[in-house]
C-alpha positions as CSV (number, residue, x, y, z in Angstrom):
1,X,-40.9,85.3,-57.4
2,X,-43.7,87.3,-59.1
3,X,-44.3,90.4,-57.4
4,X,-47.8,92.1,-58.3
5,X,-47.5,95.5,-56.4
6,X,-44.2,97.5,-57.5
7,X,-45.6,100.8,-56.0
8,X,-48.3,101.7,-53.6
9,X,-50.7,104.2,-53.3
10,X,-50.5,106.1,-50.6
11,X,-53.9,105.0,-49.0
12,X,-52.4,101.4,-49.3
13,X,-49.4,102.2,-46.8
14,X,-49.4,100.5,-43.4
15,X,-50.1,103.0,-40.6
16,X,-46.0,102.5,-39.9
17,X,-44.3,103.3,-43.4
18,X,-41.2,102.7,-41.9
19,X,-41.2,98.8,-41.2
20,X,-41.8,97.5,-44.7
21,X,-44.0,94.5,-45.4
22,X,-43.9,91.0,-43.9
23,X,-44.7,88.0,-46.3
24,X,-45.1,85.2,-44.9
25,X,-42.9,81.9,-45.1
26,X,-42.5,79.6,-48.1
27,X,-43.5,76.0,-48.0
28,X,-40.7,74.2,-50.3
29,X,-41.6,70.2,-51.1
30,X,-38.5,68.9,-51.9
31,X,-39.6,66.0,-54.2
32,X,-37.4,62.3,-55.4
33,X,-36.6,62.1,-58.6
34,X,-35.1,59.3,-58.4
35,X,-37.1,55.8,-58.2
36,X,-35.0,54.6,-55.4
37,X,-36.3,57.5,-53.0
38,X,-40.1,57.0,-53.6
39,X,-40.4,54.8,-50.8
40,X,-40.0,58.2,-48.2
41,X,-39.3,56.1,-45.0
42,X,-37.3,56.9,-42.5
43,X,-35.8,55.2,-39.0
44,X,-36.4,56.9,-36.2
45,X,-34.6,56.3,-32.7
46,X,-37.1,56.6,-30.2
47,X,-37.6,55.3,-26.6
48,X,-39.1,52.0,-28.1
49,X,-35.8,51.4,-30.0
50,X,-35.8,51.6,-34.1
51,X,-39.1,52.0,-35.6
52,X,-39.6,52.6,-39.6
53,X,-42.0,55.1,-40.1
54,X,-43.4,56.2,-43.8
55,X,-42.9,60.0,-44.6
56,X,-45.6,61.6,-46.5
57,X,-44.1,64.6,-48.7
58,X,-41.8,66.6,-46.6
59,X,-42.4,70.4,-46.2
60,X,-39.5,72.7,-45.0
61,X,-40.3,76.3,-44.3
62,X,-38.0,79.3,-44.7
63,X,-38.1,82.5,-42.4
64,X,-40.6,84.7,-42.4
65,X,-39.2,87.9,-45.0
66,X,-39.4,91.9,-44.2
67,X,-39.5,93.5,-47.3
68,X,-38.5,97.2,-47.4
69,X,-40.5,99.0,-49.7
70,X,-39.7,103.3,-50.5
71,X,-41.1,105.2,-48.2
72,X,-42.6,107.9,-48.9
73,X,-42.6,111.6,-47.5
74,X,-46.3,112.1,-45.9
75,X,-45.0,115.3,-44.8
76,X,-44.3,116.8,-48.4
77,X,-48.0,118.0,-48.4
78,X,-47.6,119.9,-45.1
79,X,-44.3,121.7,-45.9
80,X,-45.4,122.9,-49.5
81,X,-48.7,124.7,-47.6
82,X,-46.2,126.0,-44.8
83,X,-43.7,127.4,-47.8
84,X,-46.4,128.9,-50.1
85,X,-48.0,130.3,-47.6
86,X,-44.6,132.3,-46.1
87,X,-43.5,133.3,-49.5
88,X,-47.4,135.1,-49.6
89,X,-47.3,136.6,-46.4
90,X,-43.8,137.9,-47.3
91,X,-45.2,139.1,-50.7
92,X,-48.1,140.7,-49.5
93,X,-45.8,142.3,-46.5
94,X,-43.3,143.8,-48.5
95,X,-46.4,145.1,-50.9
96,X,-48.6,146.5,-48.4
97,X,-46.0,148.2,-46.4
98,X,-44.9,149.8,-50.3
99,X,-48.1,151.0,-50.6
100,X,-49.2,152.1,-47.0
101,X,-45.8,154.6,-45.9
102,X,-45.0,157.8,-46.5
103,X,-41.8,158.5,-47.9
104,X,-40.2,162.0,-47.4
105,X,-37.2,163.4,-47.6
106,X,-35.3,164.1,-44.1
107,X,-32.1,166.4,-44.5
108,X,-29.3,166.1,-42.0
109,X,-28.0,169.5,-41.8
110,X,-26.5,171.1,-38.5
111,X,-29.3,173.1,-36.5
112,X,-28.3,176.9,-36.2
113,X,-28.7,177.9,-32.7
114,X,-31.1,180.9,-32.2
115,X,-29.8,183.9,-30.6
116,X,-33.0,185.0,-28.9
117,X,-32.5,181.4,-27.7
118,X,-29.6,182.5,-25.8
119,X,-31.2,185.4,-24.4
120,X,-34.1,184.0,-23.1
């Protein structure tokens, strides 16, 4: 079976990625190679009794075939833009709050009560 298409474009895709392809069924002539069988007659029991009828080529079809094909991921595009664009907002976060705070230093010693404090 020759097969033309091994990959497909992405605009080529049925709007269901999922299902695959169908193709459609075969037509096999099945043809005598012998001289006795050239004749292609046959006796058919009908409701006139035996009649002898003359076949022209005999066709038999196969099954109609679903071919999977890889499916691609339409969504890639969509979660690269969602990833880029979190790993910028969390750059430019983490810069801009760098660059906009104050940093000073706090010390943690015990406050000494006042005595006019107490007075009062």
């Amino acid at each position: 079976m020759d097969v033309t298409k091994p990959f497909l474009r992405y605009t080529e895709h049925p709007p269901d990625a999922q299902r695959g392809w169908n193709l459609p069924p075969a037509v096999v002539v099945p043809l005598a190679w012998d001289e006795n069988f050239t004749n292609h007659s046959f006796v058919s029991i009908g409701t006139t009794g035996l009649t002898s009828q003359r076949l022209p080529h005999a066709r038999i079809y196969t099954p109609i075939l679903l071919v999977d094909l890889a499916t691609p991921d339409f969504s890639m595009p969509y979660n690269v833009i969602i990833m880029s664009c979190t790993l910028i907002a969390l750059i430019f976060g983490s810069v801009f709050n760098l660059l906009t705070r104050k940093f000073v230093i706090v010390s943690v010693l015990p406050k000494i009560p006042n005595v006019r404090e107490k007075v009062e």
